[in-house]
TORKOL-4160 file (C-alpha; in steps of 0.2 Angstrom, whole numbers, padded with zeros to 4 digits, m for minus):
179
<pt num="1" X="0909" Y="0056" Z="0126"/>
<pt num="2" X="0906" Y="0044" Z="0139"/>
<pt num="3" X="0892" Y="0036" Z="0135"/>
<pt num="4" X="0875" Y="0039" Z="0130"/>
<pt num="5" X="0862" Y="0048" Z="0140"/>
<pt num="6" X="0847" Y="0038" Z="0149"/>
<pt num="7" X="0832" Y="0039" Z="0143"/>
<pt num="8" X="0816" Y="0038" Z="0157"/>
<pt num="9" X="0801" Y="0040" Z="0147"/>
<pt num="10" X="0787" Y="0045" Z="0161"/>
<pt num="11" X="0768" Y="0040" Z="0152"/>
<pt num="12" X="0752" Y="0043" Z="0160"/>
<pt num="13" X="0736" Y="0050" Z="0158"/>
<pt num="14" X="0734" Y="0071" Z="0158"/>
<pt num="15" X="0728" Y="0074" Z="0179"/>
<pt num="16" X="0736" Y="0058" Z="0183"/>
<pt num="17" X="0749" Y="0066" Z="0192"/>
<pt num="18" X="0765" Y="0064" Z="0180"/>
<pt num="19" X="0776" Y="0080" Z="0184"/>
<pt num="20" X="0771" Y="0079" Z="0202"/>
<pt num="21" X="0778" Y="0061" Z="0204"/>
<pt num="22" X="0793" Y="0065" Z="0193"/>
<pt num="23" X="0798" Y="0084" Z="0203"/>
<pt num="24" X="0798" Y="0069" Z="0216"/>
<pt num="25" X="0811" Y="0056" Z="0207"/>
<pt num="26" X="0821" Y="0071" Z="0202"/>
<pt num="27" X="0821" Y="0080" Z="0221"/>
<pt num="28" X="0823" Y="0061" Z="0232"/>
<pt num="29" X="0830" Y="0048" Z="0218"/>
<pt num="30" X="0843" Y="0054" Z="0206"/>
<pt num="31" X="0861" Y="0051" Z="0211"/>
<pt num="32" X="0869" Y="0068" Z="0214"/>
<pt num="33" X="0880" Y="0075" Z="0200"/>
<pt num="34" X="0869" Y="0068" Z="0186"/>
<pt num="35" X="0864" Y="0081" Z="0175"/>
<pt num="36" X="0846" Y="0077" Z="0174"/>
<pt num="37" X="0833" Y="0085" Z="0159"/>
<pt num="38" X="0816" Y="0084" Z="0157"/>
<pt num="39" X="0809" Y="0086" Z="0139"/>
<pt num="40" X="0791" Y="0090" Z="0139"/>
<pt num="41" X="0778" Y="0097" Z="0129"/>
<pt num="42" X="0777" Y="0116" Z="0125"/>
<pt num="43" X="0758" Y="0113" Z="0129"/>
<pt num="44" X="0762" Y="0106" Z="0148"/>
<pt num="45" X="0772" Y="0117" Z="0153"/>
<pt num="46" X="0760" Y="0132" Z="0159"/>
<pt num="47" X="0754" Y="0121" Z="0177"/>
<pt num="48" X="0759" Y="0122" Z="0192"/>
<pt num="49" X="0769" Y="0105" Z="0193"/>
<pt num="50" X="0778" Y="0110" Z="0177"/>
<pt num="51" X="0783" Y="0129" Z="0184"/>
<pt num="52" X="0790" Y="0119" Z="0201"/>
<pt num="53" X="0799" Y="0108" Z="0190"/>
<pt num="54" X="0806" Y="0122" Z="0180"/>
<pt num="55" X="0809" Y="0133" Z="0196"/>
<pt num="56" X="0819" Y="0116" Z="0203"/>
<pt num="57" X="0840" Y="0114" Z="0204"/>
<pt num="58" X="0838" Y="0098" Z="0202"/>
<pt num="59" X="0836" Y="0098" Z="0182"/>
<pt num="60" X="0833" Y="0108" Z="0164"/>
<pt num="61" X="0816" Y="0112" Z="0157"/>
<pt num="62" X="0818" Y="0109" Z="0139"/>
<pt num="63" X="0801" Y="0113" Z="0129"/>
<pt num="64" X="0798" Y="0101" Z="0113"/>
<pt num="65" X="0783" Y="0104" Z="0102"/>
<pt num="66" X="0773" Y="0093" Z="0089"/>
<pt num="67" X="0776" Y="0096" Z="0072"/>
<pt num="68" X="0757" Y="0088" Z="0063"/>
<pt num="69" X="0764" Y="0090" Z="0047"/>
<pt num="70" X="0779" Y="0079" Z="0049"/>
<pt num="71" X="0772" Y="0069" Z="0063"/>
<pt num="72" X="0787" Y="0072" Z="0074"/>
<pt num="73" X="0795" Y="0080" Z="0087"/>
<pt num="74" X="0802" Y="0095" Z="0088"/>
<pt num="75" X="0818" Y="0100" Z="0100"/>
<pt num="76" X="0830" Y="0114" Z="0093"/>
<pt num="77" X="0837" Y="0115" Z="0111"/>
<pt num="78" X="0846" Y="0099" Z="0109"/>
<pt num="79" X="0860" Y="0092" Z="0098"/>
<pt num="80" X="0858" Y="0074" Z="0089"/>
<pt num="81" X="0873" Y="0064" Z="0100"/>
<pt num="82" X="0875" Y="0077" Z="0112"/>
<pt num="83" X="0875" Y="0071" Z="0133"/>
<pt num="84" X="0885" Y="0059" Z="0141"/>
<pt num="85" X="0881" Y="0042" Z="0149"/>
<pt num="86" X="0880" Y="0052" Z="0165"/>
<pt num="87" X="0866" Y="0061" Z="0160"/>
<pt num="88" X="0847" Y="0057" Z="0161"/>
<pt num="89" X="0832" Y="0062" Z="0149"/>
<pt num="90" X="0814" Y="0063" Z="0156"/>
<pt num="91" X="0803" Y="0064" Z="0143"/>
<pt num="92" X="0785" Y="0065" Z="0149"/>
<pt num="93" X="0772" Y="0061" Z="0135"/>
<pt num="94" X="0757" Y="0053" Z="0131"/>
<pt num="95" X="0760" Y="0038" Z="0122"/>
<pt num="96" X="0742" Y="0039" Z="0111"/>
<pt num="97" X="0750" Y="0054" Z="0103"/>
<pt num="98" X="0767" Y="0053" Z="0105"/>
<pt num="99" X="0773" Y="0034" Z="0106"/>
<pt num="100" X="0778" Y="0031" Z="0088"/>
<pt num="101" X="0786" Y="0048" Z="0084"/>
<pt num="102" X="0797" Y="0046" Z="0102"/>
<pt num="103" X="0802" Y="0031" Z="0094"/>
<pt num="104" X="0812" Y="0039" Z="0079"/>
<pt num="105" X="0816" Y="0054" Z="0091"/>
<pt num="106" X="0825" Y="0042" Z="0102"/>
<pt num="107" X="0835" Y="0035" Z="0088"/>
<pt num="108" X="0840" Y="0052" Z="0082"/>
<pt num="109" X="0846" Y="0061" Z="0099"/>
<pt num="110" X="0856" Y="0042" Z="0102"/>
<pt num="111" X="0847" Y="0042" Z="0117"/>
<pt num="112" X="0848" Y="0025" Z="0128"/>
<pt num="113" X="0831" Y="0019" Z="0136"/>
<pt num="114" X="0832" Y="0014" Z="0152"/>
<pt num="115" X="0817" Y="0015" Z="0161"/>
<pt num="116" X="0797" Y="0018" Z="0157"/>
<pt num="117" X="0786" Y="0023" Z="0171"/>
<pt num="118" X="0768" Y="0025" Z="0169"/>
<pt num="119" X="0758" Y="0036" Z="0180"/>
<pt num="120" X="0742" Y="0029" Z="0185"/>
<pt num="121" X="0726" Y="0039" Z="0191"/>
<pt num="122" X="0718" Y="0027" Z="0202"/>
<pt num="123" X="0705" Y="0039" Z="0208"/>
<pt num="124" X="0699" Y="0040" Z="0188"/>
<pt num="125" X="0702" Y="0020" Z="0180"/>
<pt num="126" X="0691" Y="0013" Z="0196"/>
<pt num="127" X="0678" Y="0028" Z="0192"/>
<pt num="128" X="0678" Y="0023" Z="0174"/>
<pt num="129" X="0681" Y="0006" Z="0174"/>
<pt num="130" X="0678" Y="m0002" Z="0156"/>
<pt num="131" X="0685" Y="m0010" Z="0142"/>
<pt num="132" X="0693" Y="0003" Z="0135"/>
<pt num="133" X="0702" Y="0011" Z="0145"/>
<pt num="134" X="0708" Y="m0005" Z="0151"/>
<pt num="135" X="0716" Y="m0010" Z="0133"/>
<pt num="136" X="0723" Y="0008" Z="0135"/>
<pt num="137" X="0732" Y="0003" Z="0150"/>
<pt num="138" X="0737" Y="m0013" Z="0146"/>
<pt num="139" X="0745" Y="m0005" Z="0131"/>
<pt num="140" X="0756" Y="0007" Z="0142"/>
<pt num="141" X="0759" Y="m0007" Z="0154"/>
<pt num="142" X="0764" Y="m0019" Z="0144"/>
<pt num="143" X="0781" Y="m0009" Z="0141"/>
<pt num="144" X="0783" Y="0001" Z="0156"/>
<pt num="145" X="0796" Y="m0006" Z="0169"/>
<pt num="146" X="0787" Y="0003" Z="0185"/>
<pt num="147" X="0767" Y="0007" Z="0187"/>
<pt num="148" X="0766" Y="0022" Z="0198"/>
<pt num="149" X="0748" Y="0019" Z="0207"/>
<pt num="150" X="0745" Y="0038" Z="0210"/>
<pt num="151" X="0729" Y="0048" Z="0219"/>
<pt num="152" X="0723" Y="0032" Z="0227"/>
<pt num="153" X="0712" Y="0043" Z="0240"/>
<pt num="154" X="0694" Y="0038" Z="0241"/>
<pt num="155" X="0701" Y="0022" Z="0231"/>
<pt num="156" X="0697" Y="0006" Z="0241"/>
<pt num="157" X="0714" Y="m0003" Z="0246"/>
<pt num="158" X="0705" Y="m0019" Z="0236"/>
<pt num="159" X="0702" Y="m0012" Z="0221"/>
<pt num="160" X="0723" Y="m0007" Z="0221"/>
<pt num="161" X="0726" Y="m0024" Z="0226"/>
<pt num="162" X="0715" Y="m0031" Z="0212"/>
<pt num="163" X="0722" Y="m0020" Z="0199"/>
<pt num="164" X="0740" Y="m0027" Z="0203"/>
<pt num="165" X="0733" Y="m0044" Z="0203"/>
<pt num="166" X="0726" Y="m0042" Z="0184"/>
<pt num="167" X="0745" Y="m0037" Z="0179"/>
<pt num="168" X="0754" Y="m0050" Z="0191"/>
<pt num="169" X="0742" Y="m0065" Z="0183"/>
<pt num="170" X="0748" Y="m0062" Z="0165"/>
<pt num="171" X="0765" Y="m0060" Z="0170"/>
<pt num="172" X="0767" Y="m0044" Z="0164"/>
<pt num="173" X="0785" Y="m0039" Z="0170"/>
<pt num="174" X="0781" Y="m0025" Z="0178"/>
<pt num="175" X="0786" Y="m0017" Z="0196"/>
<pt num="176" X="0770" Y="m0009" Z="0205"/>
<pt num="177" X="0773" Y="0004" Z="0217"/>
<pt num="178" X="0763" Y="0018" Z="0229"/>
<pt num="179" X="0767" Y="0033" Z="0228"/>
């Protein structure tokens, strides 16, 4: 085996766009050859995005489910240790219910992380602005690698410049990027 496979772990809201803007990475970023798999929920997978993503060449659909007993994930369609370092994993969760069990999931597969993208719904935070969901999101961002400003229509261009600036003034080493 050469190598282990990536891991991208895509978090986000439900609405906030996450398959769409990952059908996108998958279709217009990923080195060609690399045997790409998404691994998402049994639940997700009856919308739109999820059928286009299924219906795309460009990767696998692998359906996971939640075991509530055990508190873990379930995947019988992959092998602990199986992949290569030429493959990448795109999971797409959310990280309320899913964080810690990905966690142990991650260890058993012998997955590698190596990026985590969260999907924001600008269109919903500057609707619903509170203190709440802000902790929420600085939860998410204070791991993810790259913020994916999403459905910014009908968002003022200020309001997505000051949301930046709230992450860029306590450092948070994150990328922000418009998609």
């Amino acid at each position: 085996m050469a190598g282990r496979p990536h891991l991208f772990l895509i978090l986000g809201t439900p609405g906030s766009g996450r398959r769409g803007v990952l059908l996108d990475i998958l279709e217009n970023g990923q080195a060609p050859g690399r045997n790409n798999v998404v691994l998402m929920s049994r639940n997700d997978t009856d919308t739109s995005e999820a059928r286009a993503i299924q219906a795309s060449d460009v990767c696998t659909l692998i359906p996971w489910s939640w075991d509530e007993d055990s508190g873990s994930i379930q995947c019988d369609a992959l092998n602990p240790g199986a992949g290569s370092g030429d493959d990448a994993i795109f999971i797409v969760a959310k990280p309320v219910d899913h964080i810690e069990a990905l966690t142990r999931f991650i260890d058993e597969m012998d997955f590698r992380m190596a990026r985590i993208l969260t999907v924001v719904d600008c269109a919903r935070v500057s609707a619903h602005q509170g203190y709440e969901y802000e902790r929420w999101l600085d939860a998410c961002i204070h791991f993810t690698d790259c913020v994916l400003l999403n459905h910014r229509q009908g968002v003022s261009p200020r309001w997505v410049q000051d949301f930046q600036n709230r992450y860029t003034k306590q450092h948070f080493p994150c990328l922000f990027f418009l998609v």
